[in-house]
C-alpha positions, -999 to +999 in steps of 0.1 A: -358-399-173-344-411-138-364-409-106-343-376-095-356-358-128-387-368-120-390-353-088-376-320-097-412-309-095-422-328-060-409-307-027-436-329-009-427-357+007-447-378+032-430-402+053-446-428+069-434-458+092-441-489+083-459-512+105-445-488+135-463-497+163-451-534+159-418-525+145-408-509+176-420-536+203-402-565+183-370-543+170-350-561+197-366-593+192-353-611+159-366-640+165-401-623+160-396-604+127-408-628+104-437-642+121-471-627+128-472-604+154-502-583+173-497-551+194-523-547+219-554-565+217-561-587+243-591-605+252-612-573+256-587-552+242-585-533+210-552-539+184-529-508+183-510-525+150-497-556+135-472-563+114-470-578+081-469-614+081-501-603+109-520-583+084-516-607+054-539-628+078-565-600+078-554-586+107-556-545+112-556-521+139-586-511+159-599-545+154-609-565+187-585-593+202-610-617+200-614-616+161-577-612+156-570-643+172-595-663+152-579-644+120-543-656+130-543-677+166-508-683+154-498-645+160-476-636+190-490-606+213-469-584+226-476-556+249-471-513+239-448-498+253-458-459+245-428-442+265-411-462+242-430-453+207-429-416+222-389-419+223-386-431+189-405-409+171-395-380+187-360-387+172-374-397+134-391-364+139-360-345+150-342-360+121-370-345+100-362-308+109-327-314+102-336-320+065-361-291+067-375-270+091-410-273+076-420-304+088-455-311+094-463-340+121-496-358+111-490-379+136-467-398+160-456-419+127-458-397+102-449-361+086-449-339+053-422-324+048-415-293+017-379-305+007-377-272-018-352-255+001-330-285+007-322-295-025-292-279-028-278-294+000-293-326-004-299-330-040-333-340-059-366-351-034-362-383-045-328-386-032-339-365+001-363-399+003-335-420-002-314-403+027-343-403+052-351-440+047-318-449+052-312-432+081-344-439+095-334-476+093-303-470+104-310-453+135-338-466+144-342-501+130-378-497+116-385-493+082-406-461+067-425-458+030-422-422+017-443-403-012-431-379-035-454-355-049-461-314-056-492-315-037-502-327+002-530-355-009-508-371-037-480-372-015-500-395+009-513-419-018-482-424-029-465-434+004-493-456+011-487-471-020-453-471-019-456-494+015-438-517+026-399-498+028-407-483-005-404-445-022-428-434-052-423-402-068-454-382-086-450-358-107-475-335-113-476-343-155-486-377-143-510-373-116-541-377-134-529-411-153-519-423-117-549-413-096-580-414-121-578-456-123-577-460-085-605-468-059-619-436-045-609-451-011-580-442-017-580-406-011-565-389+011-593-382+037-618-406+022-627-432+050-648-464+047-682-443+055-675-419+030-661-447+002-691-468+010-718-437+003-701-425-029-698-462-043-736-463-037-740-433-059-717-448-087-686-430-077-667-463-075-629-447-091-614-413-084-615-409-126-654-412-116-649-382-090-631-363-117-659-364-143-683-354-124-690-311-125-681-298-096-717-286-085-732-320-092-709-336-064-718-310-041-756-316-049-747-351-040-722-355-011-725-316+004-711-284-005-679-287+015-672-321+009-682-318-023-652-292-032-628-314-013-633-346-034-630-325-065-597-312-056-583-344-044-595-360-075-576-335-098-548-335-073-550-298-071-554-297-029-527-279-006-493-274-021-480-259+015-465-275+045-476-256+083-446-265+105-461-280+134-456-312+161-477-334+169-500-336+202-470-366+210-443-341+198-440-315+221-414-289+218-398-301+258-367-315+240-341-312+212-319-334+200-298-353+175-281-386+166-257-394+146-245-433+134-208-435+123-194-448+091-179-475+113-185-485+146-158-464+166-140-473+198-115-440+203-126-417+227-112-387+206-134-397+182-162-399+204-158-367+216-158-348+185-187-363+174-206-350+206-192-317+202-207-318+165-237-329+177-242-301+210-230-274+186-261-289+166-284-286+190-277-256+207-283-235+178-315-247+172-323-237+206-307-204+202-330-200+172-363-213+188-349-189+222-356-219+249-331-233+272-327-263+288-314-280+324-312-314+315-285-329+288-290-367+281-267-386+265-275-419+241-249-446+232-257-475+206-228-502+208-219-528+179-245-550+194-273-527+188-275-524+230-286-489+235-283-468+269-292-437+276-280-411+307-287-380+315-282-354+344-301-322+353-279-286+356-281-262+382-291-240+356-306-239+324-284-232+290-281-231+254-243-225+257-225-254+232-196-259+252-214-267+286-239-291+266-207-306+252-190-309+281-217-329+301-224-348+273-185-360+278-189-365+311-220-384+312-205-406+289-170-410+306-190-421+335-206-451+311-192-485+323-165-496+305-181-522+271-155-540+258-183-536+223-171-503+194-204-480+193-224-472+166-242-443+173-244-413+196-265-386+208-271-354+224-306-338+236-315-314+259-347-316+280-369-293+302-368-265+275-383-236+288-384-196+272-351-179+271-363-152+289-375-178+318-344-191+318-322-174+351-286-181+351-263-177+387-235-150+384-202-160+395-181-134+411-149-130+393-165-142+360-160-132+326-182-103+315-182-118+276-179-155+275-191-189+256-226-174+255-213-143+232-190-165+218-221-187+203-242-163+190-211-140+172-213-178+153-246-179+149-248-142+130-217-160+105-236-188+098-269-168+092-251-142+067-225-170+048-241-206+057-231-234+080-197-250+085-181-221+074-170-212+113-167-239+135-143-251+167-110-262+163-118-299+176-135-305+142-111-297+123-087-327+140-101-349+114-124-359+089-164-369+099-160-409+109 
């Protein structure tokens, strides 16, 4: 049976980057991607991450400076940069929601997501993996490890052990013959306390967990934690994802990227795409009823050079054509690159409550206009799915 069939069975996916602390601070620094290198963790300081030629030293994050430089004193340190880390993940996480809106943020480098209404678009959860780890890579340049399973815990055992750059689907027939021969560490939830005390007690293998009734291992460990280990052991935990962001994510922005096939140099082209990507955008504000004053445009050229701009309206909107039309502007005002780009993108900032939102009248202005225009487009899409009415532009040519 092939890794699609398998998954038939798994809407749960966690995705988690690899490494991402250090993957972002050396991304534009090739020259550092295959040796050891630290984030954080000076002196005095504490490691935020490391990345793998690091770790295969020893070194981990929330270890001291001091004893990750006697581990590796080979290891490069570079500084964090959290606006940075911020930036990125707030894109991998927007990508997320465009594959689902139920995505769960763990954290600012990982998410569950339920794929089960997306497969029709998208085919099997397996190949939903696929997509996001390519694009993920693609767009960002850092790699992610993503888990494929019918249940929340599973789903993060098997990213972790599908690390580094790796998917690994399962199913719920095989759960007990995957999980029963590993260490109880490995758990979803179970630190190195919690490991430590039930290897003590004999409870060295989650099959060990298993066996033991239900009512013993709350005698042992406690009545609450007692019931958690014997659902995680059986795999049996939460089968349901709670849309929510992150305390990193906030809902202040939306946005969305988009790489081409090939890098592009017409402006036409260009263009389009940034209509494609406001019209994007602006209905998912129209849905979430938030507006917002400030577009920002992001341009990646051939080079992998990235620049971003970005201007504040007089007043906030959710109108497509006005997000399109500064997004143009913004980037007509770019200094000429002699370089084809790679990737654009369109996000909207200072979102506030639609009904916050207080638009100037013009005198002389159409009573019905874009505004009207955009939600008569939203009802079409609701009632006889997407694409089926869209502007005129996109339908110059077919999607570089």
């Amino acid at each position: 049976m092939s890794p699609a069939d398998r998954s038939a069975a798994c809407p749960i996916l966690h995705v988690d980057m690899d490494a991402f602390y250090a993957s972002v601070a050396i991304r534009d620094r090739p020259e550092l991607h295959d040796v050891p290198v630290i984030v954080g963790g000076g002196h005095r300081g504490v490691v935020l991450s490391a990345n793998y030629p690091a770790r295969a030293f020893g070194v981990r994050s929330g270890m001291s400076g001091r004893r990750a430089h006697e581990l590796c004193p080979q290891a490069v340190r570079v500084s964090a940069e959290f606006g940075e880390f911020e930036t990125v993940s707030r894109s991998v996480m927007e990508m997320f929601r465009e594959v689902t809106p139920l995505v769960e943020a763990y954290s600012l480098d990982e998410a569950f997501l339920d794929v089960s209404g997306s497969v029709r678009r998208l085919g099997s959860p397996a190949r939903i993996a696929e997509y996001i780890r390519a694009r993920v890579h693609d767009e960002q340049r850092i790699d992610c490890s993503v888990g494929v399973a019918g249940s929340i815990s599973v789903a993060k055992v098997a990213s972790r052990r599908a690390k580094p750059d790796g998917v690994l689907v399962v199913p719920p027939d095989e759960v007990v013959g995957y999980l029963h021969p590993l260490d109880v560490g490995e758990l979803f939830g179970v630190g190195p306390s919690t490991r430590a005390r039930l290897h003590r007690i004999g409870l060295v293998t989650v099959g060990d967990v298993a066996r033991t009734p239900r009512q013993t291992l709350q005698l042992l460990v406690g009545r609450a934690l007692g019931a958690q280990l014997h659902q995680l052991a059986w795999g049996t935990d939460r089968t349901t994802v709670t849309p929510r962001r992150s305390d990193h994510d906030p809902e202040r922005s939306m946005g969305s990227d988009e790489t081409f096939g090939h890098d592009v140099a017409d402006r036409d082209v260009i263009s389009r795409e940034l209509l494609r990507l406001a019209a994007r955008v602006t209905a998912r504000m129209r849905r979430a009823r938030v507006a917002g004053r400030t577009v920002a445009l992001r341009v990646r050229y051939a080079d992998f050079t990235t620049i971003t701009r970005s201007h504040t309206l007089p007043d906030a909107t959710d109108v497509t054509a006005q997000v399109h039309a500064e997004a143009v502007r913004l980037f007509d005002a770019l200094a000429p690159r002699r370089l084809r780009i790679r990737l654009v993108g369109v996000r909207v900032e200072g979102l506030v409550p639609l009904e916050h939102a207080h638009r100037q009248l013009v005198i002389g202005e159409r009573e019905r206009g874009w505004p009207e225009a955009d939600r008569a487009v939203d009802r079409v899409h609701l009632r006889f799915g997407r694409g089926v009415v869209k502007p005129a532009t996109l339908l110059a040519g077919d999607r570089p």
